[in-house]
Every structure is written in structure tokens, then in C-alpha cells.
N, C-alpha and C positions, 0 to 999 in steps of 0.2 A: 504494500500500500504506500500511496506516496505519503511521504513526510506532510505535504500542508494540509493532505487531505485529516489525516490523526491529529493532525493539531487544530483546523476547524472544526473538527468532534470532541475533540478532548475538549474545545474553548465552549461548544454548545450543551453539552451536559454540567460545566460547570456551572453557566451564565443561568442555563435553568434552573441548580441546586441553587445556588446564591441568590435568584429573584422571589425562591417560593415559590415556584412553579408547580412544582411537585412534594411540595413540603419536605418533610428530612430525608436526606438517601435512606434507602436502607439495602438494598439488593443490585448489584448492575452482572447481565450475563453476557460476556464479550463474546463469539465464535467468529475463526475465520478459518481458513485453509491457506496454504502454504508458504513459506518463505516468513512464517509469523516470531521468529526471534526478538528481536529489534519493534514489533508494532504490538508483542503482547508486555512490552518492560514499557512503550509510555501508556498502555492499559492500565498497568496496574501501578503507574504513576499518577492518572487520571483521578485513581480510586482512591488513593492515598491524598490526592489533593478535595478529593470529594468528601471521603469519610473523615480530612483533619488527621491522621496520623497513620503510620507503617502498622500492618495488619498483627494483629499477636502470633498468629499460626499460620503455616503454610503447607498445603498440602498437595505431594503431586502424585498424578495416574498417568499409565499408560504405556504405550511400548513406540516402538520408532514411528509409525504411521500415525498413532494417535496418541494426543496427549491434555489431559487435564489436570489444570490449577486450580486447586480451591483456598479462597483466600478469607479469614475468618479474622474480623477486631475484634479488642476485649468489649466494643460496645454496642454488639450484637449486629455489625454491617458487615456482609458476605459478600460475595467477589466469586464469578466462576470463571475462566477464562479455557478456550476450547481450541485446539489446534487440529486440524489433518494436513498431515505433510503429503499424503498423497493423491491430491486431488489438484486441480489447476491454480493460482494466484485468486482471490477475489474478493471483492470489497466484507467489510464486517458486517457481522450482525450485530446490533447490540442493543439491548433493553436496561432501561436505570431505572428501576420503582423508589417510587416516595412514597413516605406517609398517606399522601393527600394528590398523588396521580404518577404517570409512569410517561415513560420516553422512549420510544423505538427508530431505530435506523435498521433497516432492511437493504442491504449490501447484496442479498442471495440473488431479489430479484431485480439487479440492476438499477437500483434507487440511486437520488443524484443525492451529493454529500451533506442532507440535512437530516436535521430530526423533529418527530414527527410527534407531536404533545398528546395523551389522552386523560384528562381530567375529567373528574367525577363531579 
């Protein structure tokens, strides 16, 4: 993924938790496929700067094709981050829930690099 692309996501998930968009983070589920190194470390840069601090536990699954992080703070905000290294390059997925409404970017189906607000 290009670099401004993750950094106008990373900047739209944050501008959302910061305005009350969606009241307090509390869940964000990242997935993408391949070449994801480098765009799952400013993911869970993103969530670090969402949730206010580095996550207490870390946890990872999986085997060379596939791989999962799960990211757990001591103040009950979770982080899932989803790799396949073998499937083609392709934009993210990625869901932020608040409190008070939730945030989808859908990457799968060719979506352009914004995010898309559902409040209750």
C-alpha cells in the first residue's frame, strides 16, 4: 500500500476518534494481503495513537501464508491485524468501533481511500 495512502487512513480514523465521531475507540480490525510488513507496524501505530498508549499484550498466529496479531491494552481496547502473504497486493480492510458508532474502509472491493461513518 502506498505510504500517503496509510497515512490518509491513519489521519481519518484518528480525526474521527478525536471529533466524537464515534465516541471512544474501542475495537479496530485491520486485514490486508501481501507485502503487509511495513503497513501492519503504522497499523498498529495508528492504534496506539488511537487507544493513547502501546498495547499491554501481544499476541501472534499463524504460519508463513497466514498470519495474525492480536493486540490487547490494559484498558480493555483490542487491535486485530490480519495478513495473507499469498494472495495478490490490495488495499485494506479496516473497521474502528466506538462507543457511540463505527468506521469502515473496504479496500476488498476497490473502494477509493476514504472512510465511511455508521452512527446510530
Amino acid at each position: 500500500m502506498q505510504q500517503s495512502l496509510l497515512g490518509k487512513l491513519s489521519a481519518d480514523l484518528i480525526q474521527a476518534a478525536e471529533s466524537g465521531q464515534i465516541g471512544i475507540p474501542r475495537f479496530v480490525r485491520w486485514t490486508q494481503s501481501a507485502g503487509l510488513s511495513d503497513d501492519l507496524e503504522g497499523a498498529r501505530d495508528t492504534c496506539e495513537r488511537l487507544f493513547g498508549s502501546s498495547p499491554e499484550r501481544t499476541e501472534k498466529f499463524g504460519d508463513g501464508l497466514f498470519q495474525t496479531q492480536l493486540l490487547i491494552w490494559s484498558t480493555g481496547e483490542s487491535a486485530i491485524f490480519s495478513q495473507s502473504l499469498g494472495s495478490p497486493s490490495s488495499l485494506p480492510e479496516i473497521m474502528l468501533l466506538g462507543s457511540a458508532g463505527a468506521i469502515y474502509f473496504d479496500g476488498t472491493l476497490g473502494g477509493t481511500p476514504t472512510l465511511e461513518q455508521v452512527v446510530q
